[in-house]
py3Dmol code that shows the C-alpha trace and the ligand (Angstrom):
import py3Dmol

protein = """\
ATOM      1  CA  UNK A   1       0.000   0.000   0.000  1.00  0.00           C
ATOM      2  CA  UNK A   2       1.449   3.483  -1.001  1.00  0.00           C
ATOM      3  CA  UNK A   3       2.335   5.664   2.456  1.00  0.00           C
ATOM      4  CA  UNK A   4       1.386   8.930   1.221  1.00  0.00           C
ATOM      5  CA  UNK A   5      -2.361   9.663   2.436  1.00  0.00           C
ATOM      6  CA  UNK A   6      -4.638  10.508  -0.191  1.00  0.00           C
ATOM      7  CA  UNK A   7      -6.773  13.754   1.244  1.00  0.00           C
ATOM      8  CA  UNK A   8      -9.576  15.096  -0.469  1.00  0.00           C
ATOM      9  CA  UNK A   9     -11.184  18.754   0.638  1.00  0.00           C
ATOM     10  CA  UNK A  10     -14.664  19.629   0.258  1.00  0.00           C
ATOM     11  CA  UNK A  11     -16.238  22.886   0.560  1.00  0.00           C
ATOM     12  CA  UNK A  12     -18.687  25.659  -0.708  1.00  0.00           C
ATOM     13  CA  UNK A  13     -17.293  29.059  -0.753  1.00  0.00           C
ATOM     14  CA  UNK A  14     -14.246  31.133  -0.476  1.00  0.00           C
ATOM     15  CA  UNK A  15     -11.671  28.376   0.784  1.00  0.00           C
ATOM     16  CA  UNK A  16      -9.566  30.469   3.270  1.00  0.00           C
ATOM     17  CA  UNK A  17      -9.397  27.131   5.216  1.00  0.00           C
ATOM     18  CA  UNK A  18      -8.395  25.176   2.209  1.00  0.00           C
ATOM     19  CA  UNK A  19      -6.081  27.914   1.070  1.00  0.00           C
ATOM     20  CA  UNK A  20      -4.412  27.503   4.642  1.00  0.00           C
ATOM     21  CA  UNK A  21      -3.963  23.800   3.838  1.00  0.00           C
ATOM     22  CA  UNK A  22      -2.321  24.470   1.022  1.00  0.00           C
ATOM     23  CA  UNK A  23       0.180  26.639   2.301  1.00  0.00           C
ATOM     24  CA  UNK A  24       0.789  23.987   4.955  1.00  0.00           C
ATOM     25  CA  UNK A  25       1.819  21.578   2.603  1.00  0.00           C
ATOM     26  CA  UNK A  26       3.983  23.947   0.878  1.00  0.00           C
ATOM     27  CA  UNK A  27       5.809  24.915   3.970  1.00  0.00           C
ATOM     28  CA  UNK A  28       5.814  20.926   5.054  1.00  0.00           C
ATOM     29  CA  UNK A  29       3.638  21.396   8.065  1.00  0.00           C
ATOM     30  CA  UNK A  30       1.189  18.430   6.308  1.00  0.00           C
ATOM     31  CA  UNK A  31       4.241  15.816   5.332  1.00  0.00           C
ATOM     32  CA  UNK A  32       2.028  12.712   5.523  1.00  0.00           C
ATOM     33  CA  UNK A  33      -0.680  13.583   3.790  1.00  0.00           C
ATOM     34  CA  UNK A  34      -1.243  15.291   0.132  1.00  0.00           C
ATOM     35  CA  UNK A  35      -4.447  16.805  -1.050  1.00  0.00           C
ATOM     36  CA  UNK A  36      -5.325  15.265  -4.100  1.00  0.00           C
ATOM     37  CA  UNK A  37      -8.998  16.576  -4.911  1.00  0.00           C
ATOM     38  CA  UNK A  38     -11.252  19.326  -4.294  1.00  0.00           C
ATOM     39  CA  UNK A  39     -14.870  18.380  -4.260  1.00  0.00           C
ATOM     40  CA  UNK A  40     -17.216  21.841  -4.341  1.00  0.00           C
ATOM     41  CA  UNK A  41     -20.883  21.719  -4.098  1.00  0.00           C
ATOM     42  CA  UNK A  42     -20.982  25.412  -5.792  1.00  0.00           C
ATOM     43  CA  UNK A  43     -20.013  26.056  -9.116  1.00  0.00           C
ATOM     44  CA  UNK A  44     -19.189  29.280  -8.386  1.00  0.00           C
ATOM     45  CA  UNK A  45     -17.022  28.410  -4.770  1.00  0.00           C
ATOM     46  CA  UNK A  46     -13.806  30.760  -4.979  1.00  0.00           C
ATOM     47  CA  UNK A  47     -11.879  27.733  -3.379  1.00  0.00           C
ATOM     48  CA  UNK A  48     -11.959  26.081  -6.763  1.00  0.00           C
ATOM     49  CA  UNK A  49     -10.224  28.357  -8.194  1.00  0.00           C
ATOM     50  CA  UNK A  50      -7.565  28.232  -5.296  1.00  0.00           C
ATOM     51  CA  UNK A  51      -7.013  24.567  -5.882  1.00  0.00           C
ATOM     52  CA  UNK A  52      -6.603  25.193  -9.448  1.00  0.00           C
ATOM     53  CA  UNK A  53      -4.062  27.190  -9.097  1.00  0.00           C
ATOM     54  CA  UNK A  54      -2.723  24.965  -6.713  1.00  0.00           C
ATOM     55  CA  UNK A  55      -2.385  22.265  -9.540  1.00  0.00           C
ATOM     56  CA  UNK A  56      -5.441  20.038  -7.990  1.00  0.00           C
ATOM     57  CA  UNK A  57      -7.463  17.891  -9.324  1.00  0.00           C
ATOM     58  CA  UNK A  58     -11.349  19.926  -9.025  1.00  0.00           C
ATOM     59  CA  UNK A  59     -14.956  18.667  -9.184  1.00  0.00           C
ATOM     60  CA  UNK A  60     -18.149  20.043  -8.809  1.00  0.00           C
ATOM     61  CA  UNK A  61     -21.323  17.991  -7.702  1.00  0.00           C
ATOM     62  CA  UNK A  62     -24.669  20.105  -7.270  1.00  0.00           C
ATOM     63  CA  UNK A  63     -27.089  18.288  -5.192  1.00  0.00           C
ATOM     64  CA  UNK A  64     -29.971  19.689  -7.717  1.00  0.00           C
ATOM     65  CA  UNK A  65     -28.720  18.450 -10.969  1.00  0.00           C
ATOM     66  CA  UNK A  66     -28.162  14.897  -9.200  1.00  0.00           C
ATOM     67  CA  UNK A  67     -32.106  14.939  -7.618  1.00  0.00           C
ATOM     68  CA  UNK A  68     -31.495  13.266  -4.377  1.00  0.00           C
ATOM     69  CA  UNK A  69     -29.088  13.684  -0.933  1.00  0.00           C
ATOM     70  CA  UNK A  70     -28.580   9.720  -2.026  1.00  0.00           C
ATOM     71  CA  UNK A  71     -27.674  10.605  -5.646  1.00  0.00           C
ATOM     72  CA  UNK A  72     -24.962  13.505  -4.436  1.00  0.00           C
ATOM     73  CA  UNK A  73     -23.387  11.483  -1.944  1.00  0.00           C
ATOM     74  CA  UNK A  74     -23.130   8.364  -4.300  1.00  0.00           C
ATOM     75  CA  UNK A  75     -21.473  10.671  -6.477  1.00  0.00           C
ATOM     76  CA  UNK A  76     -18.777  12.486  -4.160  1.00  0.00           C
ATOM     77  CA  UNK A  77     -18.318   8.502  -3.293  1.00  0.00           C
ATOM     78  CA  UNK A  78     -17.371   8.085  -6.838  1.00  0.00           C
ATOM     79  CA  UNK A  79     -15.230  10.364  -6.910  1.00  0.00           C
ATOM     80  CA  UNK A  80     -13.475   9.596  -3.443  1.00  0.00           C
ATOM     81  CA  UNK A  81     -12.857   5.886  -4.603  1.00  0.00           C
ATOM     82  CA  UNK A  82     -11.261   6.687  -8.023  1.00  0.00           C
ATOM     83  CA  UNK A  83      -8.544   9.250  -6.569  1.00  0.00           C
ATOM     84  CA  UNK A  84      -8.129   6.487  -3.553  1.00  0.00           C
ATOM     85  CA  UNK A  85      -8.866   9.044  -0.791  1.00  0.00           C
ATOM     86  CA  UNK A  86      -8.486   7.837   2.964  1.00  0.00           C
ATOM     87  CA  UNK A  87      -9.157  11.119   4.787  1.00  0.00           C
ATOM     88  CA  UNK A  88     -11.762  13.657   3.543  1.00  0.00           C
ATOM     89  CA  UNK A  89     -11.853  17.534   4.930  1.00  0.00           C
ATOM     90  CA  UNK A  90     -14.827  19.043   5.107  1.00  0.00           C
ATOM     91  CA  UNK A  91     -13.522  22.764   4.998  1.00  0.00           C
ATOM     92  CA  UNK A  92     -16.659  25.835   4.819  1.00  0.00           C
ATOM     93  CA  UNK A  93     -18.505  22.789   2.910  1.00  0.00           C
ATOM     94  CA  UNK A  94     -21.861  23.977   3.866  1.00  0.00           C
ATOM     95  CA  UNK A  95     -24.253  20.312   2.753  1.00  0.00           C
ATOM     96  CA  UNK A  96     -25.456  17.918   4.856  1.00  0.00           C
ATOM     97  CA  UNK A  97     -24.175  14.425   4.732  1.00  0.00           C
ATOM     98  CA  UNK A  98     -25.894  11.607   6.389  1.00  0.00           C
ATOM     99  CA  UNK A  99     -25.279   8.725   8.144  1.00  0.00           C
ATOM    100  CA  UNK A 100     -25.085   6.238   5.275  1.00  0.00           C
ATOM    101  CA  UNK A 101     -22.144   8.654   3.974  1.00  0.00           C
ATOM    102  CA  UNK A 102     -20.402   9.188   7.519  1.00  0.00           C
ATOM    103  CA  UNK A 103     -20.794   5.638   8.843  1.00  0.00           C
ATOM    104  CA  UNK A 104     -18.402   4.672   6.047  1.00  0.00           C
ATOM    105  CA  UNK A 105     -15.437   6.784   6.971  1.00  0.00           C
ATOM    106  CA  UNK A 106     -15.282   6.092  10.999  1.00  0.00           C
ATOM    107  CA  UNK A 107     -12.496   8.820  11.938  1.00  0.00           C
ATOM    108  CA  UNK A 108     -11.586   9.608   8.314  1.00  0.00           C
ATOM    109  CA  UNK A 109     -13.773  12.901   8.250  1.00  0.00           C
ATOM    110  CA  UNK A 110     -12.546  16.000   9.399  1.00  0.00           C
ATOM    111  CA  UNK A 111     -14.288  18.903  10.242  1.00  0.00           C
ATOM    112  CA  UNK A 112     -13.393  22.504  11.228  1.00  0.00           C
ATOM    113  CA  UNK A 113     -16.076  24.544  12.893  1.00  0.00           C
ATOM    114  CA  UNK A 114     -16.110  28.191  14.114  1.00  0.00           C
ATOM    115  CA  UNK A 115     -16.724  28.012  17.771  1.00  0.00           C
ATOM    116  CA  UNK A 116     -15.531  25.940  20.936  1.00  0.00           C
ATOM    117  CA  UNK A 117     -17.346  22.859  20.771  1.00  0.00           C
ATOM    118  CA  UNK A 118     -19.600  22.353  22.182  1.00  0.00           C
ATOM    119  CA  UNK A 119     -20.728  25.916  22.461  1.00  0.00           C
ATOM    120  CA  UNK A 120     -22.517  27.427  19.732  1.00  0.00           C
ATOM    121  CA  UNK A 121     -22.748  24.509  17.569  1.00  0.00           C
ATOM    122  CA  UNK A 122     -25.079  21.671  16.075  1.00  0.00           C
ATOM    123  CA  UNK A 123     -28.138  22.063  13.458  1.00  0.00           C
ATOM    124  CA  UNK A 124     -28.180  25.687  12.109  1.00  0.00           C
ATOM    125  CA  UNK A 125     -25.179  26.539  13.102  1.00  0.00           C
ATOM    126  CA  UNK A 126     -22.498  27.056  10.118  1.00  0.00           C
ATOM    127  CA  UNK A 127     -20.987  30.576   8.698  1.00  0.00           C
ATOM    128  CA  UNK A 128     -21.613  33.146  10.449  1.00  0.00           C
ATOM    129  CA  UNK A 129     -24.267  32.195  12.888  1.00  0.00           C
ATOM    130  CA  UNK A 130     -22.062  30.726  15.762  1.00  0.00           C
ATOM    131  CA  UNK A 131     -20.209  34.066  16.132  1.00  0.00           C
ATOM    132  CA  UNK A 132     -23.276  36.371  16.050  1.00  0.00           C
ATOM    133  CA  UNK A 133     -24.947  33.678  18.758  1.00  0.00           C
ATOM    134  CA  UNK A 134     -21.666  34.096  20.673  1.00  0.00           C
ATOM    135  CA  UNK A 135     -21.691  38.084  20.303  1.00  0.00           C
ATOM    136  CA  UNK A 136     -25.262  37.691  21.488  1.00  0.00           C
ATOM    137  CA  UNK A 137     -24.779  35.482  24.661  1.00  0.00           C
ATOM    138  CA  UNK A 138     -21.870  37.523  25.558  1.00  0.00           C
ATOM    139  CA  UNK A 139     -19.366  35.063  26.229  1.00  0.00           C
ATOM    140  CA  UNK A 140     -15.668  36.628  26.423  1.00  0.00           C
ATOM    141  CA  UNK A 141     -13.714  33.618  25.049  1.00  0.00           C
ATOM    142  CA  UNK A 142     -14.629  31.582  21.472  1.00  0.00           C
ATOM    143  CA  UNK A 143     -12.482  29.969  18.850  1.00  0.00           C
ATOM    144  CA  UNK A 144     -13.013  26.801  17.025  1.00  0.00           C
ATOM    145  CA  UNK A 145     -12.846  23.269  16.761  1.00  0.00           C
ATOM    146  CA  UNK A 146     -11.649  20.573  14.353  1.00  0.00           C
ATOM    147  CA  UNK A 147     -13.404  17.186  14.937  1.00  0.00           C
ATOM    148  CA  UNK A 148     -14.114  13.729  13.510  1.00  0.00           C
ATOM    149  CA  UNK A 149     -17.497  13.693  11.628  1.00  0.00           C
ATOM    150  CA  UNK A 150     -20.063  11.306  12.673  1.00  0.00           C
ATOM    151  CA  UNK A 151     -24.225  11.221  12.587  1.00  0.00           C
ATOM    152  CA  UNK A 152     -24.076  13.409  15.029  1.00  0.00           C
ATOM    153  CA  UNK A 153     -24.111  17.200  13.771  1.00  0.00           C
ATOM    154  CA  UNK A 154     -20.681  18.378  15.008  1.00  0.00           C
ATOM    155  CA  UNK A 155     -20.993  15.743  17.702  1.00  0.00           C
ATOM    156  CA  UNK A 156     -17.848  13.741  16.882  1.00  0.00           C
ATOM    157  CA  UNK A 157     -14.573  13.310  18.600  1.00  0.00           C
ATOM    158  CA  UNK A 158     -12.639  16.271  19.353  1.00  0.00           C
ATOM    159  CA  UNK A 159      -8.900  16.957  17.629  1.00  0.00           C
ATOM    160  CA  UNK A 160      -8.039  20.331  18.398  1.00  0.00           C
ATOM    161  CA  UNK A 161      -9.407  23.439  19.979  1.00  0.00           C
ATOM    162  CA  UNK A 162      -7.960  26.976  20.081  1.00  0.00           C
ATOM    163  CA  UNK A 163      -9.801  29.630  22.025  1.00  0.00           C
ATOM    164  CA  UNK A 164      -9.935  33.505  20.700  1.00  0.00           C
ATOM    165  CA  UNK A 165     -10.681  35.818  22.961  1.00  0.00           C
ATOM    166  CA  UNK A 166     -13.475  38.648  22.353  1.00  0.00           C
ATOM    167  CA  UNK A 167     -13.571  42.241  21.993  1.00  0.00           C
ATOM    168  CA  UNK A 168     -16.116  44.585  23.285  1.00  0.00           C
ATOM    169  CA  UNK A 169     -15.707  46.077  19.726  1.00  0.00           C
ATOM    170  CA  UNK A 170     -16.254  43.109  17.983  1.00  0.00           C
ATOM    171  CA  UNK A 171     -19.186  42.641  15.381  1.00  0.00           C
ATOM    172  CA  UNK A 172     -19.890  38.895  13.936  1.00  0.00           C
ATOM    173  CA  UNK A 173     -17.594  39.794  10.722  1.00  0.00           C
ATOM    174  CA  UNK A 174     -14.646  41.088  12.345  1.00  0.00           C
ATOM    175  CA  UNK A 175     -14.905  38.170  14.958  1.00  0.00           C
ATOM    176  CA  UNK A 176     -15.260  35.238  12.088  1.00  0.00           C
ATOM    177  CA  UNK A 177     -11.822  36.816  10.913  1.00  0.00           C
ATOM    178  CA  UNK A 178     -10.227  36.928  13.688  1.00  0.00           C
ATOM    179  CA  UNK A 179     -11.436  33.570  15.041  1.00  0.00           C
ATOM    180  CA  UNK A 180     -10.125  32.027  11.175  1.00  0.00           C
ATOM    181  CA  UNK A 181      -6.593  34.038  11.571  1.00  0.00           C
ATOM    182  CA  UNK A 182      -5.774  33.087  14.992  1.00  0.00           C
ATOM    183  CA  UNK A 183      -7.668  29.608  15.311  1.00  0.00           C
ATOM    184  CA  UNK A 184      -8.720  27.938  12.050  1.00  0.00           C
ATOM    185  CA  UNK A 185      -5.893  28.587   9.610  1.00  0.00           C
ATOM    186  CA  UNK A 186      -3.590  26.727  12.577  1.00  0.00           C
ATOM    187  CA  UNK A 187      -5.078  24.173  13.844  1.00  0.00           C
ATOM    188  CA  UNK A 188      -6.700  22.700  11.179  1.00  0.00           C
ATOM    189  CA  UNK A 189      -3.620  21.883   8.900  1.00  0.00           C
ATOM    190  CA  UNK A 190      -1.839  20.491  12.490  1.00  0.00           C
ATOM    191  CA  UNK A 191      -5.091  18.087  12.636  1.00  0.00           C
ATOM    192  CA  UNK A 192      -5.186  16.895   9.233  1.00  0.00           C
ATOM    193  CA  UNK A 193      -1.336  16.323   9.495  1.00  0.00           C
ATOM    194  CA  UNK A 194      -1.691  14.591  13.197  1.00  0.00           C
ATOM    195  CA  UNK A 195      -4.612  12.408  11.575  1.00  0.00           C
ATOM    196  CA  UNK A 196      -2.264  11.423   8.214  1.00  0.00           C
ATOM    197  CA  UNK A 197       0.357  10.504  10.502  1.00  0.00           C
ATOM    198  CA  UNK A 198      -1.283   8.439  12.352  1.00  0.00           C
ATOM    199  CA  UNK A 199      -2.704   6.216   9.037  1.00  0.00           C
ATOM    200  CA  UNK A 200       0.790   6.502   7.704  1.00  0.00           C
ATOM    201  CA  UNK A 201       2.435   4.995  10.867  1.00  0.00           C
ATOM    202  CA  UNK A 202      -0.618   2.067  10.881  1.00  0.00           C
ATOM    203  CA  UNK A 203       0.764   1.151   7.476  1.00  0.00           C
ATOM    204  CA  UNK A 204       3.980   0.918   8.854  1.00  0.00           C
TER     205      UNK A 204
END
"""
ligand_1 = """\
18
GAR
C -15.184 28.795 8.238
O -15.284 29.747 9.246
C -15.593 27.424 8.762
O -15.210 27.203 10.097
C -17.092 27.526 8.652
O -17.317 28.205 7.441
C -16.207 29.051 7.130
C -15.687 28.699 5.746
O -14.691 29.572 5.317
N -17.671 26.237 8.695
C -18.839 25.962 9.291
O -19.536 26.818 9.783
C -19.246 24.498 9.282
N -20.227 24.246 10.299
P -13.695 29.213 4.120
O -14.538 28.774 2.924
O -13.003 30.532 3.843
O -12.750 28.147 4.587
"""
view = py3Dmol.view(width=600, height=400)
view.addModel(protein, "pdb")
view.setStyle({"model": 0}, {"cartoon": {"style": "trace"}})
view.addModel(ligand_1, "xyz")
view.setStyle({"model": 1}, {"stick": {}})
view.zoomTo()
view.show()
């Protein structure tokens, strides 16, 4: 079996987290791993265009054109099998998968989300909404969370957590930024990279 791990991102919009990943690769903080497709559920997702540049392989499956939440996750299935992936990073990738998609990858999904889990968080809660529900319950201290994915909405085993604190300035905007600068961008590369070596080192 080859060591490398195959990774493949998915997401929806601008792809600041996959951009991040990227970089990490470049600068050899992922060694284990190597992102080998983007998957985008938006044709118009400005992360495509990041991975492009990047020299990766892109796709785009619309949940619409395919009918069904079985025909769209068949499909993203298709395409994980061809390129071989082993770990799968759900990065901004604002779609629902079920069970039947998670129960096949136990602790081969990854998952960063914008708030300390498990604060602010579950159903509903995506983009923007856990830092204007944080703003509103006036907590001083948020960051985010990278986790395994399971049936559970963000309900799976914990990898890393990094706390940002607030400002009494702060509007939902300025604190998604900050929470992405000083949280996200770091901890997710360090978890996909933890999570690679840890297949690699199984393979022996
Ligand atoms: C990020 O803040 C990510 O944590 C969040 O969406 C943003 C995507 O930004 N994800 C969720 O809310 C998932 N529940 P990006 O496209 O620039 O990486």
């Amino acid at each position: 079996m080859e060591k490398q791990v195959k990774i493949a991102v998915l997401v929806s919009g601008g792809g600041t987290n996959l951009g991040a990943l990227i970089q990490a690769q470049k600068d050899g903080i992922i060694k284990n791993g190597k992102i080998e497709l983007v998957i985008s559920n938006k044709s118009d997702a400005y992360a495509l265009t990041r991975a492009r540049n990047a020299g990766i392989k892109t796709n785009i499956v619309i949940k619409k054109e395919l009918g069904s939440q079985e025909a769209f996750e068949d499909r993203i299935m298709e395409l994980l099998e061809e390129e071989k992936i082993d770990v799968i990073v759900l990065a901004g990738f604002m779609a629902i998968l079920s069970e039947r998609f998670t129960s096949k990858y136990p602790r081969r999904i990854i998952n960063v989300h914008p708030s300390l889990i498990p604060s602010f968080c579950g159903k509903g809660f995506y983009g923007l909404v856990p830092h204007i529900e944080a703003l509103k319950y006036g907590v001083k201290v948020t960051g985010a969370t990278v986790h395994f994915v399971n049936e559970v909405p963000d309900g799976g085993e914990i990898i890393m957590q990094k706390a940002v604190e607030i400002k009494d300035t702060d509007t939902p905007e300025a604190l998604q930024k900050r929470v992405m600068e000083e949280a996200e961008w770091i901890i997710l590369p360090l978890s996909v990279e933890k999570v690679c070596k840890e297949i690699s080192e199984k393979r022996g």
